[in-house]
GUFI-525003 format. One record per residue (C-alpha): residue in one letter; x, y, z. Coordinates in steps of 0.02 Angstrom, whole numbers, plus 32768, in hexadecimal, padded with zeros to 4 digits. Example, Ala and Ser with C-alpha at 12.3 -4.5 7.8 and 13.67 -1.06 7.14 Angstrom:
<nodes>
NODE_A_8267_7F1F_8186 $
NODE_S_82AC_7FCB_8165 $
</nodes>
This chain:
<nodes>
NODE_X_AF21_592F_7370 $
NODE_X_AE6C_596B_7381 $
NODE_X_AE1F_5970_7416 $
NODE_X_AD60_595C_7424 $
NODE_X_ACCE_5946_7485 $
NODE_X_AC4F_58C8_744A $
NODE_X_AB94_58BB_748F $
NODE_X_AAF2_5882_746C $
NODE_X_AA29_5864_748C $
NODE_X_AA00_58F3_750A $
NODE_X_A952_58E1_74EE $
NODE_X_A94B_5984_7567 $
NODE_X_A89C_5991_7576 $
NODE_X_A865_58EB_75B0 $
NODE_X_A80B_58FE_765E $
NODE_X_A7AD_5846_7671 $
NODE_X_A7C4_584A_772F $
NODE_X_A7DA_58E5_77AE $
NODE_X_A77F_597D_77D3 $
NODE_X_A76A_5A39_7787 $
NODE_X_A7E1_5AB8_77C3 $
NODE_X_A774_5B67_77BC $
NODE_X_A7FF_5BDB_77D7 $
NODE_X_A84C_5BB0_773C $
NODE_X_A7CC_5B5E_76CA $
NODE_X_A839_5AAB_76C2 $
NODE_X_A7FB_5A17_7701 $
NODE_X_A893_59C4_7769 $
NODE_X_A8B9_5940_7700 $
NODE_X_A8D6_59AB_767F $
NODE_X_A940_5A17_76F8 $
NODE_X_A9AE_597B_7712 $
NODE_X_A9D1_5979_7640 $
NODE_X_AA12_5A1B_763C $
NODE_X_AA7B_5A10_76E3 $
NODE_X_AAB9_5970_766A $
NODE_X_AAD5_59E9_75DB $
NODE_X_AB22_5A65_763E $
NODE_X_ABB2_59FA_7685 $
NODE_X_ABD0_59CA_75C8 $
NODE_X_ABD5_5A7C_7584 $
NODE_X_AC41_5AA7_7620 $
NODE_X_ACB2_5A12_7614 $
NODE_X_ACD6_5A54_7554 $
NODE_X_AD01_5AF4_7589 $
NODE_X_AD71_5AC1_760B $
NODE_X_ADD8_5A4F_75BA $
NODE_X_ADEF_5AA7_7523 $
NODE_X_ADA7_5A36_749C $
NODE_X_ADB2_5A5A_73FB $
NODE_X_AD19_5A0D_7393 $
NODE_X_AC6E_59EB_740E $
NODE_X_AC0E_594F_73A7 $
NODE_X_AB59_5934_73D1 $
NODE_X_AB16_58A9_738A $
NODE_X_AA66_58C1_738C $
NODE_X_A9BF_58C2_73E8 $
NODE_X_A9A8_595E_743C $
NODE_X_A8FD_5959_7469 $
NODE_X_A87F_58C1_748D $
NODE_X_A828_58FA_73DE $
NODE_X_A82B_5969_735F $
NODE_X_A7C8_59D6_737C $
NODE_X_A802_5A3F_7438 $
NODE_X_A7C9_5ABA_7498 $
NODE_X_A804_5B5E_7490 $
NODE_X_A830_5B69_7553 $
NODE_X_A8B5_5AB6_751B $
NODE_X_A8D1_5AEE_7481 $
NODE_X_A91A_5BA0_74E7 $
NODE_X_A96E_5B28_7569 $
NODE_X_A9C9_5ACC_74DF $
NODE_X_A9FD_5B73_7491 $
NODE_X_AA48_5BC2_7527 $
NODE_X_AAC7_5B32_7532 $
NODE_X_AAEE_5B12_7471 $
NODE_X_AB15_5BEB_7488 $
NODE_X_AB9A_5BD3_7515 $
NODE_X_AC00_5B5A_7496 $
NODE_X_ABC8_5BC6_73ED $
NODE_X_AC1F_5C67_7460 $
NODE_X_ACAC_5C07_74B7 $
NODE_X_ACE0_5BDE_73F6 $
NODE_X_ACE9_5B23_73ED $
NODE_X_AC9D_5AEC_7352 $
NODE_X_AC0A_5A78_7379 $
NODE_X_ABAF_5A02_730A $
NODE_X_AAEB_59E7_7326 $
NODE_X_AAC1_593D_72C2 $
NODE_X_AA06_5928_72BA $
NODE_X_A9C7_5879_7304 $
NODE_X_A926_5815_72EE $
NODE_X_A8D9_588B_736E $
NODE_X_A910_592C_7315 $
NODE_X_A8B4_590A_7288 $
NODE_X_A820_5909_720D $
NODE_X_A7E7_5895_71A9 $
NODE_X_A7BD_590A_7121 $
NODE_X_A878_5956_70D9 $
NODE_X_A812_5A0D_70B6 $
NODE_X_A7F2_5A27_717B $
NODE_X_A862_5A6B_71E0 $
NODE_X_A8D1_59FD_7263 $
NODE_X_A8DA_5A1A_731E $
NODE_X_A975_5A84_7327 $
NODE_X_A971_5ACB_7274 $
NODE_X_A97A_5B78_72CC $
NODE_X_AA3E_5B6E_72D3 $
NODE_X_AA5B_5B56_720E $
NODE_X_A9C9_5BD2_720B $
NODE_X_AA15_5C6C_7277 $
NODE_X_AABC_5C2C_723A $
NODE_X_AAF9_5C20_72F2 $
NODE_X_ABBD_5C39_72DF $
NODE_X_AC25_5BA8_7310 $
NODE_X_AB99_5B25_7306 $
NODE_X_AB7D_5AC4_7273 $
NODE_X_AACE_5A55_7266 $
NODE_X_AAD6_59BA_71F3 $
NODE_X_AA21_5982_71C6 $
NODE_X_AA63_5938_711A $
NODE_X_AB00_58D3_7105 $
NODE_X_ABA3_594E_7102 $
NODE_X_AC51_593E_70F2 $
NODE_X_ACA8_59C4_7159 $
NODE_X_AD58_59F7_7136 $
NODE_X_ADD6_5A5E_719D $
NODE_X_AD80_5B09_7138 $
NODE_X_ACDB_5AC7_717C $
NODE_X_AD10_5ACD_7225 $
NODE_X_AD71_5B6C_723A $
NODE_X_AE26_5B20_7210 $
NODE_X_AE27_5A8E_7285 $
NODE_X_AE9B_5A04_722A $
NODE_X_AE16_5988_7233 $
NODE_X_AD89_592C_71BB $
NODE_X_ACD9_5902_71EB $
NODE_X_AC61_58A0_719C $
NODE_X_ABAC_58BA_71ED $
NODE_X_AB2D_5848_71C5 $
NODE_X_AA88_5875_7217 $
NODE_X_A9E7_57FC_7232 $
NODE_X_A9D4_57C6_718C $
NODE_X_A931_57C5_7139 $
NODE_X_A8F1_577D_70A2 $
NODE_X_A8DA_5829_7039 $
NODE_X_A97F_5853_708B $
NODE_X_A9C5_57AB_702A $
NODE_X_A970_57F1_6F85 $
NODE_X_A9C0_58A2_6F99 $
NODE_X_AA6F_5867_6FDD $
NODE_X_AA98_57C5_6F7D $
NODE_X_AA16_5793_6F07 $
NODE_X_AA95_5712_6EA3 $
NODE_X_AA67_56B4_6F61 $
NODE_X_A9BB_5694_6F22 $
NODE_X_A9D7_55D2_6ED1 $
NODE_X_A912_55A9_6E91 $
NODE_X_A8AE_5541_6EFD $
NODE_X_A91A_554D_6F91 $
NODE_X_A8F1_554A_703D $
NODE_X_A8EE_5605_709B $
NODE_X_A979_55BB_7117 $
NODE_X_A9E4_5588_7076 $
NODE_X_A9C8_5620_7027 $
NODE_X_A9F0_569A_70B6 $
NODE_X_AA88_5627_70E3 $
NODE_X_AAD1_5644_702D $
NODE_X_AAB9_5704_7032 $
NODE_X_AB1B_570B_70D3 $
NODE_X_ABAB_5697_708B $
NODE_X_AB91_5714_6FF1 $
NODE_X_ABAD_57AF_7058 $
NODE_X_AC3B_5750_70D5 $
NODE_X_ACAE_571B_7039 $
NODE_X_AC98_57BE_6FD5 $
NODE_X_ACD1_581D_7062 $
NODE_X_AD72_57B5_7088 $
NODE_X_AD9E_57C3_6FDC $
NODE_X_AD92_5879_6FDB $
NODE_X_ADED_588E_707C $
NODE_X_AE9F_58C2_70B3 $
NODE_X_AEE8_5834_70E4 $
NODE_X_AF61_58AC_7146 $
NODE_X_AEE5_58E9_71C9 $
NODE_X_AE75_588A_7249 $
NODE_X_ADC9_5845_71F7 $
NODE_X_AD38_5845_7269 $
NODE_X_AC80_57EB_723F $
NODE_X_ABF4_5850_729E $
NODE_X_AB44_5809_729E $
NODE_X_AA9B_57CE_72DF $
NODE_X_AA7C_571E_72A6 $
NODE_X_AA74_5678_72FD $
NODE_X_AAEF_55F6_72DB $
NODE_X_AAF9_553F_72EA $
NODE_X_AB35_54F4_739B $
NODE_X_AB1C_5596_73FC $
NODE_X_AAC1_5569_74AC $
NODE_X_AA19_55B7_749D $
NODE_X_A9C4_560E_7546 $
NODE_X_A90C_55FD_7558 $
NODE_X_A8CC_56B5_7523 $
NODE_X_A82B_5668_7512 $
NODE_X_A7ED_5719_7533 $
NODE_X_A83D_5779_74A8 $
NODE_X_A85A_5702_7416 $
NODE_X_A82A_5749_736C $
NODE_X_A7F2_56C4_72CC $
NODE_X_A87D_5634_72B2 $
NODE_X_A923_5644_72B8 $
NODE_X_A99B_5617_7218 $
NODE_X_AA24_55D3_7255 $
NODE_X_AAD6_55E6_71FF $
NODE_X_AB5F_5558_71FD $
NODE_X_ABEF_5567_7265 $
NODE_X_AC65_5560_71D7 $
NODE_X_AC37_560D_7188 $
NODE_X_AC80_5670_7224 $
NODE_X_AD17_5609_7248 $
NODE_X_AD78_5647_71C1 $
NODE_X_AE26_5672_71FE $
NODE_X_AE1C_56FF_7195 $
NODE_X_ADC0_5750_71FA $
NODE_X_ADFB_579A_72BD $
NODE_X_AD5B_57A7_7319 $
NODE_X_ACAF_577E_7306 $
NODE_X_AC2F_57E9_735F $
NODE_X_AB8A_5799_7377 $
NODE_X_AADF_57B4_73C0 $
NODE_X_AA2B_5766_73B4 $
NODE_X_AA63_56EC_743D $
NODE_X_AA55_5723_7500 $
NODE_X_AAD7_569D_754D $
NODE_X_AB88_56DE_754C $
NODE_X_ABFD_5649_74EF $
NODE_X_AC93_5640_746B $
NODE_X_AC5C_55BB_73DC $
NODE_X_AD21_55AE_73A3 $
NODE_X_AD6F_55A1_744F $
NODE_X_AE3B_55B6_7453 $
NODE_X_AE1F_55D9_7393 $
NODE_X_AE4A_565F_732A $
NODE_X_ADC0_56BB_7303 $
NODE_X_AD5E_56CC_73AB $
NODE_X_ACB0_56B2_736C $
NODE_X_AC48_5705_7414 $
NODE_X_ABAB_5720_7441 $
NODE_X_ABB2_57A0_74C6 $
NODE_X_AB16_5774_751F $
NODE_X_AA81_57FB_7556 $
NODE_X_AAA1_5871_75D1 $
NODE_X_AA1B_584F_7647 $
NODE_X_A9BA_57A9_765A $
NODE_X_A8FF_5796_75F5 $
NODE_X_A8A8_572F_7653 $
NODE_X_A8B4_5688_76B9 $
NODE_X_A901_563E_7630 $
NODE_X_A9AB_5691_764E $
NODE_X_A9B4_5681_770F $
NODE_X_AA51_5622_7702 $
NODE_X_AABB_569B_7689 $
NODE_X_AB2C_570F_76B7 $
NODE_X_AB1B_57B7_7643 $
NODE_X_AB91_582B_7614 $
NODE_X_AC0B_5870_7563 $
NODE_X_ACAC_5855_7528 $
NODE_X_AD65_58B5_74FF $
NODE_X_ADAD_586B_7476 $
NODE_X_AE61_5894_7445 $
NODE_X_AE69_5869_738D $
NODE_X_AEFA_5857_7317 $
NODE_X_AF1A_57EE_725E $
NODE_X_AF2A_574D_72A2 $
NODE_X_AF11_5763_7368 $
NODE_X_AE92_578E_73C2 $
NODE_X_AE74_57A7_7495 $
NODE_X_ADE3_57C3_74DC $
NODE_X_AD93_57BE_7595 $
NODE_X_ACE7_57BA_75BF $
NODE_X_ACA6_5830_764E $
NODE_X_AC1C_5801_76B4 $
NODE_X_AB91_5884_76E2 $
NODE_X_AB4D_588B_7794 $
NODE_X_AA8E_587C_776C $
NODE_X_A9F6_585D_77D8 $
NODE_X_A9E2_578B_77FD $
NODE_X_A972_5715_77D6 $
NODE_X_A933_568C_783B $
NODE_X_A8D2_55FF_77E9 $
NODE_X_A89A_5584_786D $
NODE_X_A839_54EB_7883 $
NODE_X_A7DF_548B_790A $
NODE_X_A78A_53EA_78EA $
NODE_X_A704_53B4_797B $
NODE_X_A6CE_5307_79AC $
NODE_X_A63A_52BC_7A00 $
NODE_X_A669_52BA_7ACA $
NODE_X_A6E7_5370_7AA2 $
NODE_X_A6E3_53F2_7B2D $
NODE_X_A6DF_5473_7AA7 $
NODE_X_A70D_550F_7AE3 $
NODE_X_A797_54C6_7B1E $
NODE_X_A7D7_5463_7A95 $
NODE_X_A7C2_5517_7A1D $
NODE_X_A80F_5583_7A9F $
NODE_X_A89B_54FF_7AB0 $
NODE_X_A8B5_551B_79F5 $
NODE_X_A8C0_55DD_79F8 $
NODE_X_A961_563D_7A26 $
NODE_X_A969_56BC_7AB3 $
NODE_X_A90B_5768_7A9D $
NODE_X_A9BF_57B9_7A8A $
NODE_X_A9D9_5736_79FE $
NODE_X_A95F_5778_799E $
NODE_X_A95D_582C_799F $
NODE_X_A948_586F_790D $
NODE_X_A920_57D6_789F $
NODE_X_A8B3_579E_7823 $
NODE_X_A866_56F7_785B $
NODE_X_A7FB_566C_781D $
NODE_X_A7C5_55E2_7897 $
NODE_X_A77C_5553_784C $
NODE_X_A710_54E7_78C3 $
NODE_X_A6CB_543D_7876 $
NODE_X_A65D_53E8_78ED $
NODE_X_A5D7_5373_78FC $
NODE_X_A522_53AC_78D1 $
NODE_X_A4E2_53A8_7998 $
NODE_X_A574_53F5_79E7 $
NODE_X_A542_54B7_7990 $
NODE_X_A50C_54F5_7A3D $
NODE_X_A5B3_54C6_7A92 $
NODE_X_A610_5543_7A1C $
NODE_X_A61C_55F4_7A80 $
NODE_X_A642_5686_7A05 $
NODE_X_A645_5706_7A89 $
NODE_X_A6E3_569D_7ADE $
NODE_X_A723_5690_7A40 $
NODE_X_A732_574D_7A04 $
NODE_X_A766_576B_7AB8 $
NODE_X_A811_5706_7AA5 $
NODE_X_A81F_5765_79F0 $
NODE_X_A7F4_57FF_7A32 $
NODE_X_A8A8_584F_79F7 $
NODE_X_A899_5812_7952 $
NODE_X_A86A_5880_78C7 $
NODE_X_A7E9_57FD_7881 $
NODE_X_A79A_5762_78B0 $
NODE_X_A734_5702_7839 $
NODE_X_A6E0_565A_788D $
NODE_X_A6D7_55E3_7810 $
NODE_X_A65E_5550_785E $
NODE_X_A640_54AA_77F3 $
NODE_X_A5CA_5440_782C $
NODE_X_A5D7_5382_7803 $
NODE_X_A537_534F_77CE $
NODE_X_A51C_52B6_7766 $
NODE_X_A501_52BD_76AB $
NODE_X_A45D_527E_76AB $
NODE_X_A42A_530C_771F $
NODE_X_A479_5398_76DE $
NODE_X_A431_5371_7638 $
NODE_X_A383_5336_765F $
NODE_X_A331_52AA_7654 $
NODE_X_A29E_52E8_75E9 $
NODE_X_A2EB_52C3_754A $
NODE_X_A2F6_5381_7533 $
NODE_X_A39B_5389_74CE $
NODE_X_A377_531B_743E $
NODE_X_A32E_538B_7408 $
NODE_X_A3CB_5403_741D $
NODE_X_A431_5454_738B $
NODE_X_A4ED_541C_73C9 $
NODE_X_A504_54EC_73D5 $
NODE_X_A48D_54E2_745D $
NODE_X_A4C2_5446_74B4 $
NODE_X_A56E_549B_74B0 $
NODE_X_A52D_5543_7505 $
NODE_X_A4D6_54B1_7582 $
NODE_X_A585_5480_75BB $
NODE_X_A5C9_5527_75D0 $
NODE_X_A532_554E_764F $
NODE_X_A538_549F_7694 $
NODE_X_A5F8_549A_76B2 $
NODE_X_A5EE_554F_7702 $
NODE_X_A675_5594_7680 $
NODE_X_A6B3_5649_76AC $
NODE_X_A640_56C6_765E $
NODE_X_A6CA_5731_7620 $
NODE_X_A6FD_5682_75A7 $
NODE_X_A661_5635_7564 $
NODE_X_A63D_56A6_74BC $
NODE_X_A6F7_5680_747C $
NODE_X_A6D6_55CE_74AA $
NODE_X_A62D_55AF_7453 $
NODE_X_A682_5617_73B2 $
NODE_X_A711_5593_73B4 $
NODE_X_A687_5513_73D4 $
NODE_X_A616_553C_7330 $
NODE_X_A6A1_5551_72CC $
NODE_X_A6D6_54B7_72EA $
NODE_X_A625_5466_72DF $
NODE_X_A613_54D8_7233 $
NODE_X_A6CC_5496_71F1 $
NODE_X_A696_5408_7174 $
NODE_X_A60A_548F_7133 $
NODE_X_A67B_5501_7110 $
NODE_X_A709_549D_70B8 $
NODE_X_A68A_545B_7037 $
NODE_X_A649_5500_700C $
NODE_X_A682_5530_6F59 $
</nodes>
């Protein structure tokens, strides 16, 4: 039996909401990733684990600063000099599109940090890659398409779709390594990929290109005894009361608004040939509060919004969004100052007002947008509809590549 410690998407450096810190040079937010990080390393330590898995995403993009790029040293070095082998798989977030540049936490392989092993190409690890332990480890990181070329070219069928092709490389890579196994020790599938039937969070704020997602079937092999995944920031086991456990062990703090509702935390897996037991520990991490008022002609509405807000004690140290839709004359009745005063323990209040106007009005009567590209009518409704700031450029993206779909498909 192997015991092991499987996380994923720490994304440390994210700081969308929450002030700067000047003592230390961390905004808070980011302060609340690393106390995240911290209970992880610490929880490995104390309980003795043998193998620490983390399956991806370290930072919100490739390419950190050296203050997070120190912060997510420190803690990778209490687990490199407690001696508990760790694997660092590189996720969508960890890496560049061109193969030649250098990933986000290529320093480890680099410096040749003892105990830690980084897999940025697909590896099988055996017990002599991971200082005697009696287990085997196939790590699969985000896979690329010049990763498919280097890794499993016999993938590349002519004139197949990128999705197919990528698919077949990983089925490539999955099958070659259980026939190479032992089938004596415990088989474990590490890696940062999306697969079919997981429930996807929001994340509008950090998604990266289109996903490829891989079917179901690939990772329920019974030959293998755990499979570690990340890319996905709910926490949720796609083969439930099956053997393997197919988990994705969720992000260790919440993104954005999109993830008010999940719990976040890691996992301790015991894993043996043939039976597996794991438990999922939640991490105490700072709440969100996503709520919404909707205002009719003849409201009181100060009282109707305070009505719908919690106690100041409620709130401390939240992150909050109040959405207020109301009708296009009752603006005035709205008092921000109350507001913020009934949030004043909170760590962040965003007011998020939405005034209903009617279509005609909010688009003009002019005749103004014929004469509109649909990119620009689609910018239009972001303003209109009031959309967060922080969300509109990965919206319109999404939004002109699906206007630009059909062009693309019939290029040659």
């Amino acid at each position: 039996m192997v015991k092991i410690l499987h996380f994923a998407d720490a994304h440390i450096d994210i700081a969308t909401h929450g002030p700067y810190d000047p003592d230390d040079g961390l905004f808070v937010r980011v302060k609340d990733f690393l106390k995240s990080l911290d209970a992880i390393v610490a929880a490995a330590i104390e309980e003795k684990v043998d193998l620490v898995i983390f399956a991806g995403d370290a930072y919100k993009d490739r390419s950190p600063a050296p203050t997070y790029q120190r912060e997510w040293g420190k803690r990778i070095m209490r687990l490199s000099r407690a001696g508990i082998p760790t694997i660092l798989i590189t996720g969508n977030h960890d890496v560049s599109p061109s193969q030649k540049r250098a990933h986000a936490i290529q320093e480890f392989s680099t410096l040749d940090v003892p105990h830690v092993v980084v897999v940025d190409r697909p590896r099988f690890l055996e017990p002599k890659d991971l200082e005697g332990l009696p287990v085997q480890v196939l790590g699969i990181p985000w896979v690329t398409p010049s990763l498919v070329k280097n890794a499993a070219p016999e993938a590349a069928e002519p004139n197949a779709e990128l999705d197919v092709i990528i698919e077949n490389a990983v089925t490539v890579m999955i099958q070659q390594a259980l026939e190479q196994r032992d089938p004596a020790l415990p088989f474990i599938l590490a890696a940062h990929a999306s697969i079919r039937g997981a429930l996807i969070g929001d994340e509008r704020t950090i998604k990266l290109g289109r996903d490829v997602q891989l079917s179901q079937g690939l990772v329920r092999d019974e030959r293998i005894d755990y499979v570690a995944l990340g890319h996905i920031h709910r926490f949720q086991d796609l083969n439930p009361g099956g053997h393997p456990p197919v988990i994705y062990a969720g992000s260790i703090e919440r993104v954005d608004f999109g993830e008010a509702g999940d719990d976040k935390g890691y996992v301790i897996a015991e894993v043996s040939r043939g039976e597996t037991h794991y438990t999922w520990h939640k991490l105490a991490t700072r709440p969100y509060r996503d709520l919404s008022v909707t205002l009719r002609a003849g409201d009181n509405a100060m009282e109707k919004i305070l009505a719908a807000l919690p106690q100041p004690e409620e709130l401390e140290g939240a992150i909050i969004r109040l959405n207020i839709s109301y009708p296009d004359n009752a603006d005035a009745t709205i008092d921000d100052a109350q507001i913020r005063e009934r949030a004043r323990l909170a760590l962040e209040l965003k007011i998020n007002k939405i005034p209903k106007f009617s279509l005609r009005a909010r688009l003009g009567e002019n005749g103004e947008t014929q004469s509109m590209t649909p990119e620009e009518l689609l910018k239009l409704y972001w303003k209109q509809n009031h959309t967060d700031e922080s969300e509109i450029d990965a919206l319109q993206a999404l939004g002109e590549r699906i206007i630009h779909a059909d062009e693309t498909e019939a290029q040659p």
